[in-house]
VEXSE-450004 format. One line per field, with one value per residue (C-alpha): residue in three letters; y, x, z. Coordinates in steps of 0.1 Angstrom, whole numbers, always signed. Each point is the difference from the previous one (the first is absolute). Last residue first. Example, Ala and Ser with C-alpha at 12.3 -4.5 7.8 and 13.67 -1.06 7.14 Angstrom:
BEGIN
aa c(SER,ALA) $
north c(-11,-34) $
east c(+137,-14) $
up c(+71,+7) $
end
This chain:
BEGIN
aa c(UNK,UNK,UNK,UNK,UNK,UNK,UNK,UNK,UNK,UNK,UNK,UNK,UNK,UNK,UNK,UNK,UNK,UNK,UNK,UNK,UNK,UNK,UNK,UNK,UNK,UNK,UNK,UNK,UNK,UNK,UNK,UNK,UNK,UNK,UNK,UNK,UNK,UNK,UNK,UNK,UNK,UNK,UNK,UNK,UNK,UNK,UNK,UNK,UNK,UNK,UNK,UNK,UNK,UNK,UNK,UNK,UNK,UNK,UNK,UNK,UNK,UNK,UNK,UNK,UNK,UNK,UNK,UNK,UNK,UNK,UNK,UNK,UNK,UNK,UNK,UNK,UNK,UNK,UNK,UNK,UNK,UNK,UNK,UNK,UNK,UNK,UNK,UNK,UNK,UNK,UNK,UNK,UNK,UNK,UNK,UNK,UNK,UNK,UNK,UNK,UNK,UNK,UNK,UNK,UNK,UNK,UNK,UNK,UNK,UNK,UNK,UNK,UNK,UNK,UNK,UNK,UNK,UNK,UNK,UNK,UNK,UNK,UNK,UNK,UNK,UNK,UNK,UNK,UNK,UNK,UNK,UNK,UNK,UNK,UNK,UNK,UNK,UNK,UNK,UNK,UNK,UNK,UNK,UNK,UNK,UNK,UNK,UNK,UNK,UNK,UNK,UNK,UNK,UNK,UNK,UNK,UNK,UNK,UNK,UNK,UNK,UNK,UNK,UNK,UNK,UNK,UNK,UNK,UNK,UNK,UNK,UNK,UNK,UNK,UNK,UNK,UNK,UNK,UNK,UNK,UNK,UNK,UNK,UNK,UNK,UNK,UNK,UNK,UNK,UNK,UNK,UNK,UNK,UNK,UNK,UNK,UNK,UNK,UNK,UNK,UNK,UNK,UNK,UNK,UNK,UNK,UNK,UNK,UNK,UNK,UNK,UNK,UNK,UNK,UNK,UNK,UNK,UNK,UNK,UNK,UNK,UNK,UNK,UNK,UNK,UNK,UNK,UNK,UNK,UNK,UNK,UNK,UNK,UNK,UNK,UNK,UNK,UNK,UNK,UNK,UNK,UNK,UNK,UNK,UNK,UNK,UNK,UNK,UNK,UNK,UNK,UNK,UNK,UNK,UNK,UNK,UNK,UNK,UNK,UNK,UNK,UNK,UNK,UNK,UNK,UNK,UNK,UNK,UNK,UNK,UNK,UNK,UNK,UNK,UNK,UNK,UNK,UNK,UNK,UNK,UNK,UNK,UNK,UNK,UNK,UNK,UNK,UNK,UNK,UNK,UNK,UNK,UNK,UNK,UNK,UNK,UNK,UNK,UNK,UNK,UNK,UNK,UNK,UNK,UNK,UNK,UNK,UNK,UNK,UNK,UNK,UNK,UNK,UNK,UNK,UNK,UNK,UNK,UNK,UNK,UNK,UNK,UNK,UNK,UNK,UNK,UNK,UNK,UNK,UNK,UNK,UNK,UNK,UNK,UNK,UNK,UNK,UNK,UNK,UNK,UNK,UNK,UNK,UNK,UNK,UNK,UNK,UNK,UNK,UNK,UNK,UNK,UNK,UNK,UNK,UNK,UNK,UNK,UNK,UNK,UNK,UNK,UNK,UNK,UNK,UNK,UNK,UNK,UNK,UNK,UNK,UNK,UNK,UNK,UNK,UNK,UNK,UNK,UNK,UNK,UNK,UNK,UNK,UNK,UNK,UNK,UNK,UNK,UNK,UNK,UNK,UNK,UNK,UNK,UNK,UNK,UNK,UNK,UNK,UNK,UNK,UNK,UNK,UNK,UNK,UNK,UNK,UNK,UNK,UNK,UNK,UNK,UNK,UNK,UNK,UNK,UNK,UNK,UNK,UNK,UNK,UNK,UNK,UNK,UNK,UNK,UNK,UNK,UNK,UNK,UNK,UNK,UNK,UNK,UNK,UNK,UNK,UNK,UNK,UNK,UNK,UNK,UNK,UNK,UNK,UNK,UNK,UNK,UNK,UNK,UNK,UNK,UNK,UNK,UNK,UNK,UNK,UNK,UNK,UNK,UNK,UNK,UNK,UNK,UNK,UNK,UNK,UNK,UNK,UNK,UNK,UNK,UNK,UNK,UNK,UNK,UNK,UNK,UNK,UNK,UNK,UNK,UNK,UNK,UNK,UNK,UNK,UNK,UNK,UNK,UNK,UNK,UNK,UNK,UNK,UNK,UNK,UNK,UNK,UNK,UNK,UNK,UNK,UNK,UNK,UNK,UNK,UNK,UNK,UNK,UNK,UNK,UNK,UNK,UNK,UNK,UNK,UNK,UNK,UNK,UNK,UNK,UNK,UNK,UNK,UNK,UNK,UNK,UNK,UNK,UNK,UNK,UNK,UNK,UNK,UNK,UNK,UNK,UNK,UNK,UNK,UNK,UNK,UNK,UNK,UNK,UNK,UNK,UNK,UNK,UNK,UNK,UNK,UNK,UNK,UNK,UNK,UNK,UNK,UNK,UNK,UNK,UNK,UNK,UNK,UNK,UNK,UNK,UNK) $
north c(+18,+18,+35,+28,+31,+10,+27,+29,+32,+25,+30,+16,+31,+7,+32,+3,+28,+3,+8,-15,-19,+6,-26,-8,-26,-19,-24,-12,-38,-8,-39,-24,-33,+6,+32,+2,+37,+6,+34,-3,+27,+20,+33,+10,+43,-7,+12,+0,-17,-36,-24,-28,-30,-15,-27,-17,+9,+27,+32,+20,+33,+24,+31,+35,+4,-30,-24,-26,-22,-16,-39,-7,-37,-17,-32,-24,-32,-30,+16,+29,+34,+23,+33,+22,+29,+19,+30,+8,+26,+9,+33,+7,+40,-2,+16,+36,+6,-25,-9,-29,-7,-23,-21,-26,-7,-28,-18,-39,-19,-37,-22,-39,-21,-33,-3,+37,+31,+35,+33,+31,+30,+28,+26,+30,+13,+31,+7,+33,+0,+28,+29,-20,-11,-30,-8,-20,-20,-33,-24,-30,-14,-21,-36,-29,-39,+0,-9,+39,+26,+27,+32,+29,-1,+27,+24,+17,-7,+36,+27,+16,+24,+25,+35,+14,-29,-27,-33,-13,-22,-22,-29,-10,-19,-21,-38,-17,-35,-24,-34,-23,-41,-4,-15,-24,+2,-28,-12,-33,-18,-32,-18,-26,-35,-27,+19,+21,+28,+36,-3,+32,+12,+35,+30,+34,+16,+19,+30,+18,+30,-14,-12,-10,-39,-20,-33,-20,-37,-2,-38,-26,-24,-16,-18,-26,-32,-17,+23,+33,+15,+35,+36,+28,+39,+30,+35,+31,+13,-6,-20,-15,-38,-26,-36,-19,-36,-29,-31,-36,-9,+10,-5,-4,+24,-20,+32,-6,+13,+22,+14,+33,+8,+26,-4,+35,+14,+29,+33,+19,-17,-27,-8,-22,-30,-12,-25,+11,-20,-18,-19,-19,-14,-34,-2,-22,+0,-25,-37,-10,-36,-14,-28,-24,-24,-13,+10,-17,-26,+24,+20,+7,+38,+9,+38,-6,+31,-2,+25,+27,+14,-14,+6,-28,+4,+12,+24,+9,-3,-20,+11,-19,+4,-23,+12,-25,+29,-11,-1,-25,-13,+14,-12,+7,-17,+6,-23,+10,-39,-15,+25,+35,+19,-27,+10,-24,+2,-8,-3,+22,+9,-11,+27,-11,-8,-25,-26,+12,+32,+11,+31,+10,+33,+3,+26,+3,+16,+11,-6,-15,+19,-14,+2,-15,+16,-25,-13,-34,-19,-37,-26,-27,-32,-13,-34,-21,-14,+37,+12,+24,+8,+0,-32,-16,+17,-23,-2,+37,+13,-6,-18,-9,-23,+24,+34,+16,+26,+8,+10,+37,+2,+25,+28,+30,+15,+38,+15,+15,-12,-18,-29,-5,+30,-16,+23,-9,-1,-34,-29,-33,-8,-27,-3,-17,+21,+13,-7,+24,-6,+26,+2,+29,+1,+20,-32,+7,+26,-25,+17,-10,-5,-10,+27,+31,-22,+11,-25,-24,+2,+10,-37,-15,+23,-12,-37,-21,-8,-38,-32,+10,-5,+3,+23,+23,+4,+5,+28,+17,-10,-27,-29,-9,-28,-26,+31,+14,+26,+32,+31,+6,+31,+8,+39,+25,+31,+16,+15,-8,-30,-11,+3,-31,+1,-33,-16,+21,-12,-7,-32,-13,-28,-35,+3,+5,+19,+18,+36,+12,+34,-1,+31,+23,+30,+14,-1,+20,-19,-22,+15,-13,-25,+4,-31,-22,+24,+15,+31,+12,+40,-1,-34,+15,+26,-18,-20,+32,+8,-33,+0,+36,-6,-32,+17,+33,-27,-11,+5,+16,-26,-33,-11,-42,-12,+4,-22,+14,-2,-25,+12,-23,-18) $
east c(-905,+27,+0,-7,+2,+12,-11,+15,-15,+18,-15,+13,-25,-30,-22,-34,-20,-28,-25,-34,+16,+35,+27,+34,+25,+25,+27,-19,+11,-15,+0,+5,+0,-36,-13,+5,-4,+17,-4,+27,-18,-35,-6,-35,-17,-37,-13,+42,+31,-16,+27,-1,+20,+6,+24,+7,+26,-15,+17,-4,-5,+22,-19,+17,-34,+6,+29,+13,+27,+6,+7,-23,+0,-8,+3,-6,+2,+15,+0,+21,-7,+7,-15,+18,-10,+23,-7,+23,-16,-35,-22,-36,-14,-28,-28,-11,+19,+20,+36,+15,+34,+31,+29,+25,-19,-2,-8,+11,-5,+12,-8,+8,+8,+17,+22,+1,+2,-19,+9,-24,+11,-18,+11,-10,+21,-23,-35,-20,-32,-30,+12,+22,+35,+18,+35,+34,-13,+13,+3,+11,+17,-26,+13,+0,-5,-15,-37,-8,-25,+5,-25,+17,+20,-10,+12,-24,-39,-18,-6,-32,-16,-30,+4,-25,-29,+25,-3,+33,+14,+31,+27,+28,+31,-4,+3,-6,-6,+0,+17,-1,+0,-1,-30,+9,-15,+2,+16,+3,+22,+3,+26,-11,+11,+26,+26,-2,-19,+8,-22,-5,-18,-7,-6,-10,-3,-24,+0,-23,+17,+32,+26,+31,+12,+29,-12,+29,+8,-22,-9,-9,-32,-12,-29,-11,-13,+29,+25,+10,+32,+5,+15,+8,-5,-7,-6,+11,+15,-29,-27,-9,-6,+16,-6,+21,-13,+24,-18,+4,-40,-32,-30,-27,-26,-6,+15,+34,+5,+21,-6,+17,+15,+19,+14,+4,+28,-8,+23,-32,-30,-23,-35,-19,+32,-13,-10,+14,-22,+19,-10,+13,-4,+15,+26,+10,+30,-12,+21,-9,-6,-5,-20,-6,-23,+10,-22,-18,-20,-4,+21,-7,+12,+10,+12,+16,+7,+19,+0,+26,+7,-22,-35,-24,-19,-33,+0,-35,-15,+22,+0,+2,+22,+11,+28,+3,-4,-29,-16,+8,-22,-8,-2,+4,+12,+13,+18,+0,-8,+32,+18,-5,-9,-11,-8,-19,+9,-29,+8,-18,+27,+38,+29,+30,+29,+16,-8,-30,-16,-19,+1,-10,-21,-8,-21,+2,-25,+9,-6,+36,+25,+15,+32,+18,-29,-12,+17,+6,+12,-10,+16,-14,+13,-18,-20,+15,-3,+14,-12,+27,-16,+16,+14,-34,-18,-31,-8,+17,-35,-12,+34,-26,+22,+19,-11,+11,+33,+11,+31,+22,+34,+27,-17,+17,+36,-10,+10,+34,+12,+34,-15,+32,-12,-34,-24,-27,-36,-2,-24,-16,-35,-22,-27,-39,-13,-35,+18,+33,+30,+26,+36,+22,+35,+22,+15,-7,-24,-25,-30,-33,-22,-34,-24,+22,-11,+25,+25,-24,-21,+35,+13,-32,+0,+33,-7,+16,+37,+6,+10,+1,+40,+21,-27,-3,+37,+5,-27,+15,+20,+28,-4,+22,+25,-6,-1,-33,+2,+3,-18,-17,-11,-39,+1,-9,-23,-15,-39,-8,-21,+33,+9,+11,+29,+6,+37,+22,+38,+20,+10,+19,+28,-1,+18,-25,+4,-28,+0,-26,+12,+31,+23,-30,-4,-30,-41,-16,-8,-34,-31,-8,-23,-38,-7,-8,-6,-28,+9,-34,+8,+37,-9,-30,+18,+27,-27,-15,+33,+4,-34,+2,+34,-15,-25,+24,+18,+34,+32,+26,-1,-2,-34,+9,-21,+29,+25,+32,+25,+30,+30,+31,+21) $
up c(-115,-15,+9,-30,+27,+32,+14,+26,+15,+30,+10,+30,+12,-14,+3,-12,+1,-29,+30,+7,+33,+2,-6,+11,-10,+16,-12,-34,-8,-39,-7,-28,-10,-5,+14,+36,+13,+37,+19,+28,+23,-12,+15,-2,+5,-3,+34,+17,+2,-7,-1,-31,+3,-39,+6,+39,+23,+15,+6,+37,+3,+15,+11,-11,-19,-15,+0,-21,-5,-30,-20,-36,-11,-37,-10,-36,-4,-21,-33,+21,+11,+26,+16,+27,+19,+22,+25,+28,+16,-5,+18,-5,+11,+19,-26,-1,-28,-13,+9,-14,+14,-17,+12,-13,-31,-22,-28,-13,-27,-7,-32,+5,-34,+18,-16,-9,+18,-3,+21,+8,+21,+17,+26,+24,+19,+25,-8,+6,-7,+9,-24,-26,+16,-19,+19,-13,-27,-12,-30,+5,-34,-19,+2,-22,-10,-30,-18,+5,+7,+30,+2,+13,+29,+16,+26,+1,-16,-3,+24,-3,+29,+2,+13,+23,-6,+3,-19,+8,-27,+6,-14,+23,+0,-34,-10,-37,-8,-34,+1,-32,-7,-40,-16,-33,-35,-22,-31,-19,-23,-26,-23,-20,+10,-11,-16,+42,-3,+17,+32,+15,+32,+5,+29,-3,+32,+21,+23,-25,+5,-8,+26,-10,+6,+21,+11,+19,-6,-33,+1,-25,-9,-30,-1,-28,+27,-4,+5,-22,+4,+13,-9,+17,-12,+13,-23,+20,-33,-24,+17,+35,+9,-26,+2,-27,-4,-11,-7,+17,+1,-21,+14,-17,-13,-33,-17,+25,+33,+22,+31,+18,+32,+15,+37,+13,+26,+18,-4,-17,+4,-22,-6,-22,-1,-21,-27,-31,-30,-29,-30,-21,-39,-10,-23,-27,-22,-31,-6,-32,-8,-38,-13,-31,-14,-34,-34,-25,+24,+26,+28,+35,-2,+36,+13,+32,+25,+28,+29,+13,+32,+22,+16,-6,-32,-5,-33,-9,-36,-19,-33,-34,-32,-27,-28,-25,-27,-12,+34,+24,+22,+34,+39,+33,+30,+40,+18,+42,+7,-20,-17,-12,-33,-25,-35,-26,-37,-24,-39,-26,-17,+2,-11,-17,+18,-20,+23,+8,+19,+26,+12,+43,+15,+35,+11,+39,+21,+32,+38,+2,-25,-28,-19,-35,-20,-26,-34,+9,-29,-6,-22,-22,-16,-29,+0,-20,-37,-7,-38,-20,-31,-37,-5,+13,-31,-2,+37,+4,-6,+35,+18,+32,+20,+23,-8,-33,-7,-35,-6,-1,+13,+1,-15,-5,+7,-6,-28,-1,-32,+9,+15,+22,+16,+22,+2,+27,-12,+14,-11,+13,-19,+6,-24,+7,-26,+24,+34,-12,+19,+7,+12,+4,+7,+26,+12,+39,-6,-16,-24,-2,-35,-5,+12,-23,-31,-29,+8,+1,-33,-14,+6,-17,-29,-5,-1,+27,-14,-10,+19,+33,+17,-29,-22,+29,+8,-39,-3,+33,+23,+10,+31,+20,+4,-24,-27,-11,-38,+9,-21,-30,+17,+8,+6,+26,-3,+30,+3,+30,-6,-19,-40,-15,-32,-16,-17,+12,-7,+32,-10,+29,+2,+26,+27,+29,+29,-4,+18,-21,+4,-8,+2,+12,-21,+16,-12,+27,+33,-5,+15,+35,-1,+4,-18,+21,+30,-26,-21,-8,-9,-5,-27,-16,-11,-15,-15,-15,-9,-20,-14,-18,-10,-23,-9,-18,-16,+16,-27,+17,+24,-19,-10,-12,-26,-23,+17,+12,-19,+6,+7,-18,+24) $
end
């Protein structure tokens, strides 16, 4: 077949006035900047040799000749072919497709007002071909700026169809040119695309976004579509009419739906007399927020075993039942974990069979619960502090200063056991002296030990001395044997005893049972026996001590303090 010229009144590409370029990238502009979901399509792939790109299977020959040249919104060229004539099968392309199935080809200024308006045309992934329709010409346009080879000039395969496109029952100028409108008698079936997010959370807004289109998928204006979020009593609505690019948007201000994993949308266009009702379901992952409080326990010891707790509820504040809640007491290495299911009322409960932690100075712990989400509900944690059980004590022999006028006297705490802190069970290795001899005292095996167990926490100290002498001048000189003080500790109670024998002035002197018995050696001269100082879940057991009146003096013998501290009530 012989090529036919294109027409004169045709701009090809090398031949585009200055103008004409102007309005093309300005709508190519136009188009990145205001690119509605309509028309927001992804630009089509680049033009690739493609062994058939119309994919018609149709019999009837091709005329591949050119006979108009368009130029897209984005500034693209593609051509008007002779084309396919329509077989019983399928239909051809082009000028001959039009004429077979339309009656005549819509004018060309008509087909370029479309093309050309970035608002108007959408493009299809799934056949890589654009389509446009133009409200002020009333065109519909199907093109593809796919190359197909067989062409043989490698321009882009073009137009496949172009006609005119009037509601049902209002042909407009087409009443005295039937052959060259298409006028339905019917109203037009219509088709709705959700275009929303595909997840919501409850307590949030939602924007839901939907495009209606008709049969041919062009966009419908000004045309209410109602969204339903929900069923039955929990629905919620909103409502929008489309916009000219049949997209409609509306909000619904708090999400209130029953916890789940996903919840159905319907997005509803009741129809009119031009155009059929229509309706579409999405089904959106839903969750509901949660939240999560650790409930105890407050306190906690070493070798004990603690039931952890936490409760878990939803934004509403109700309960939520049958999650998985890690409970952790402790950090890093000594970090101890169980986990528990929630019941019915949202607590979670689990056991640590024996509580192993390191004391800080703080003698507390951090402790957590975790809930990791479920698809259903948001995930959700909390922290606390917790108060770990501790023991502190310390025991010495002897501890003195003699305020003498000659030669004064200062011997400090021996043996000693230092001051004892810990959350563990232990023991400070006795420590022993054979004799201390300073000027009036003279002692004779004198030791003090401290030892901590657990479950339950008790804290033991002990002193003692198997014999000492004080000997001040111009006093009776005081004589012990078998000195021992002890002071213990538990949360449950605390006790303290002191056992001796005692004689003074070579005189043996009986030793009362009861704490804090004070003998009178002389004007202003006291010995106190078993001194006993309860402080808390504490106490402070002092075997004897000796004091003179408006003197620093002050000897002690067997001293022996334990506490126990951070006791559950």
């Amino acid at each position: 077949m012989t090529a036919t010229p294109r027409r004169t009144s045709v701009l090809t590409k090398r031949q585009q006035p200055p103008l004409l370029s102007v309005l093309i990238m300005t709508f190519a502009a136009l188009a990145t900047l205001f690119a509605a979901p309509a028309t927001a399509a992804p630009a089509p792939a680049p033009p690739s040799g493609t062994a058939d790109v119309g994919t018609f299977a149709n019999d009837n020959p091709i005329d591949w000749t050119q006979v108009e040249w368009f130029i897209n919104y984005q500034g693209d060229g593609f051509p008007l072919r002779v084309g396919q004539h329509d077989d019983s099968a399928s239909d051809g392309f082009g000028e001959r497709h039009i004429i077979d199935g339309h009656g005549a080809v819509p004018a060309y200024e008509d087909i370029q007002e479309a093309v050309a308006d970035p608002t108007a045309c959408w493009y299809t992934v799934l056949d890589e071909r654009w389509r446009c329709y133009s409200g002020e010409s009333l065109v519909f346009v199907v093109y593809t700026t796919q190359i197909d080879d067989r062409s043989g000039d490698s321009e882009p395969f073009g137009i496949i169809t172009a006609y005119y496109k009037l509601p049902p029952g209002t042909c407009g100028r087409a009443a005295t040119t039937p052959a060259l409108m298409q006028c339905d008698v019917e109203p037009l079936e219509t088709s709705i695309d959700y275009r929303g997010p595909d997840h919501v959370v409850n307590g949030d807004s939602l924007e839901v976004s939907a495009r209606l289109g008709d049969d041919l998928g062009i966009p419908k204006t000004g045309q209410p579509l109602t969204f339903s979020l929900g069923t039955g009593a929990d629905r919620q609505t909103c409502e929008a009419t489309t916009a000219s690019t049949g997209v409609a948007t509306c909000t619904i201000d708090h999400v209130d739906q029953p916890a789940a994993a996903s919840v159905p949308l319907t997005v509803e266009y009741a129809g009119n007399t031009v155009l059929q009702p229509s309706s579409t379901v999405v089904d959106l992952a839903l969750q509901t927020p949660t939240s999560i409080t650790f409930t105890g326990p407050e306190f906690i010891a070493n070798g004990d075993s603690a039931t952890l707790a936490a409760v878990l509820t939803d934004y509403q504040d109700h309960p939520v039942a049958g999650a998985p809640v890690a409970l952790t007491i402790g950090t890093g290495a000594y970090a101890q974990t169980c986990t528990g299911t929630t019941d019915a009322t949202g607590e979670a409960t689990c056991a640590i069979e024996a509580i192993n932690q390191v004391l800080n100075e703080a003698a507390t712990l951090p402790a957590s619960a975790v809930f990791a989400g479920t698809s259903a509900y948001v995930g959700s944690d909390d922290t606390a502090t917790v108060k770990l059980e501790y023991y502190t004590g310390r025991a010495y022999g002897m501890e003195a200063t003699i305020d003498l006028l000659v030669l004064p006297v200062e011997v400090p705490s021996q043996p000693d056991t230092g001051e004892l802190r810990t959350a563990a069970a232990a023991t400070t290795e006795e420590t022993c002296t054979a004799q201390i001899t300073a000027v009036v005292l003279t002692l004779e095996a004198i030791c003090a030990s401290a030892t901590t167990t657990l479950t339950p926490g008790t804290i033991t100290t002990v002193a003692s001395t198997e014999h000492a002498t004080i000997g001040l001048p111009g006093l009776p000189v005081i004589d012990i044997a078998g000195l021992t003080t002890t002071a213990t500790a538990t949360c449950e109670a605390v006790t303290g005893s002191t056992s001796l024998t005692l004689s003074i002035g070579g005189v043996a002197t009986p030793v009362p049972t009861t704490p804090n018995t004070v003998i009178d050696i002389a004007a202003g001269v006291r010995l106190t026996l078993n001194e006993q100082v309860h402080t808390g879940n504490g106490i402070t057991v002092t075997g004897a001590r000796l004091n003179v009146a408006g003197t620093d003096t002050d000897v002690v013998l067997g001293y022996s303090t334990a506490a126990v501290h951070h006791c559950a009530p």
